[in-house]
Each structure stands twice: as C-alpha cells, then as structure tokens.
Phi, psi and omega in degrees: 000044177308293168299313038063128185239167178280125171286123178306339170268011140124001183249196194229147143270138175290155229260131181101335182267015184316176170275343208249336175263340174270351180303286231281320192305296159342301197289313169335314182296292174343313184289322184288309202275314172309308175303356186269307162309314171277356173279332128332312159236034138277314158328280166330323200264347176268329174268033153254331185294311178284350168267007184246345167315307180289325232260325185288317193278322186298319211286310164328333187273322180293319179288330204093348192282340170327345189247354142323112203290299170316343161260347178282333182296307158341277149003261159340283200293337184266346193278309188264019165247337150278349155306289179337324187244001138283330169296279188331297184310299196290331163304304185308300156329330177272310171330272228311323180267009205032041163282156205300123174330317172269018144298285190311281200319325176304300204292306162296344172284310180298327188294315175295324170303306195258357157291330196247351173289351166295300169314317148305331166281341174255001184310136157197101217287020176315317197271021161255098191359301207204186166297314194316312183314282193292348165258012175274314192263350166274338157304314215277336201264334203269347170248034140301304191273342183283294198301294186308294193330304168308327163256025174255327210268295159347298193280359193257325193271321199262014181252000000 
C-alpha cells in the first residue's frame, strides 16, 4: 500500500485523492487568485492616491496656498499614507509568495511605523475635546510607536 491510504469504511484511496485534500487544494487556489486581485486594487488605489497628490499639489501652486505649513502637512500626511499602502501591497505580495515570516513581519512593522509617524505629524491637539483627551492619545502613539521601534531593533538584531 505504498500509493494508497486506508479508506476509513475498509476500502483504499489513491494517495493525494481525497475529498477533504481536493477541497483545500481548491481553496488554497482560491485564495491565491483573491491575493492577487487584492494586490490589484491596492495598486489601482495607489495610482490613484498619486494622481490626486499631484492634482493636490498642481491647484495649490496655482492658488498660492502652497506655502501654506498646513497644507504642505497636508502633503506630508497623504505622501505616508501612500507609503502605507505601498507596505500593505508589498504584504500582500509576500502571502501571495509564500514568503518567509520574517519578511511579513517585518514588512508589517515598516507598515506601523510610518502609520503612526503618520498620525504624528498630523496630531493636532485641536482636534480634542479637551487636553486631558490629546495627551491621553499622545501618551498612546508615542508608546506604539516606542514598541514598533523596539521591535524594528529586535527583528534587525536577530537576522
């Protein structure tokens, strides 16, 4: 019974044909053309994000607003969120390639990393009920961002 496993009611399968192994091999596939598709339209949502950048940057310049510090932030803040989802893309790609975990991982940290220096840059406690609020959510980024830091040095140190 080299080629062959025990059928559990007492007969034999050839090896590889199960019902329960022709599923998952289906599903596996399945999965793969969905990572693929969604790595497809991050990619559409990234040329589009760059095309409203400039589109952001052409009217500002036309307006004068451009020398604005709040609109250069502006900038800034839409410029790291496409980085982000160039990181998101680039996960996705290493699932789609089964690459080795500590690539994704990695991959997922530089993603965390420029969310939340992204959130730093645009904090404005303005945008809080009250003081109590914005140094309550400015303690939470700066020990987010302290813990990704730690674990960017850690994952760096150990390769």
């Amino acid at each position: 019974m080299d080629d062959e496993e025990a059928d559990p009611v007492g007969g034999s399968l050839p090896m590889g044909d199960s019902l329960d192994e022709r599923v998952l091999a289906a599903s596996e596939e399945l999965i793969r053309y969905v990572e693929v598709i969604a790595a497809l339209v991050i990619v559409l949502l990234f040329a589009i994000g760059v095309f409203d950048l400039g589109l952001q940057i052409f009217n500002s310049a036309l307006s004068g607003r451009i020398t604005d510090p709040l609109v250069v932030v502006g900038f800034i803040d839409t410029a790291l969120l496409l980085f982000i989802i160039v990181e998101v893309y680039q996960t996705v790609v290493a699932y789609t390639q089964e690459s080795e975990t500590r690539r994704i991982v990695r991959l997922v940290i530089y993603t965390g990393v420029i969310a939340m220096v992204r959130k730093a840059i645009i904090f404005r406690t303005g945008e809080y009920a009250d003081e109590e609020a914005a140094l309550m959510a400015a303690g939470s980024y700066t020990l987010i961002i302290i813990g990704l830091a730690v674990l960017l040095v850690v994952e760096r140190r150990t390769t």
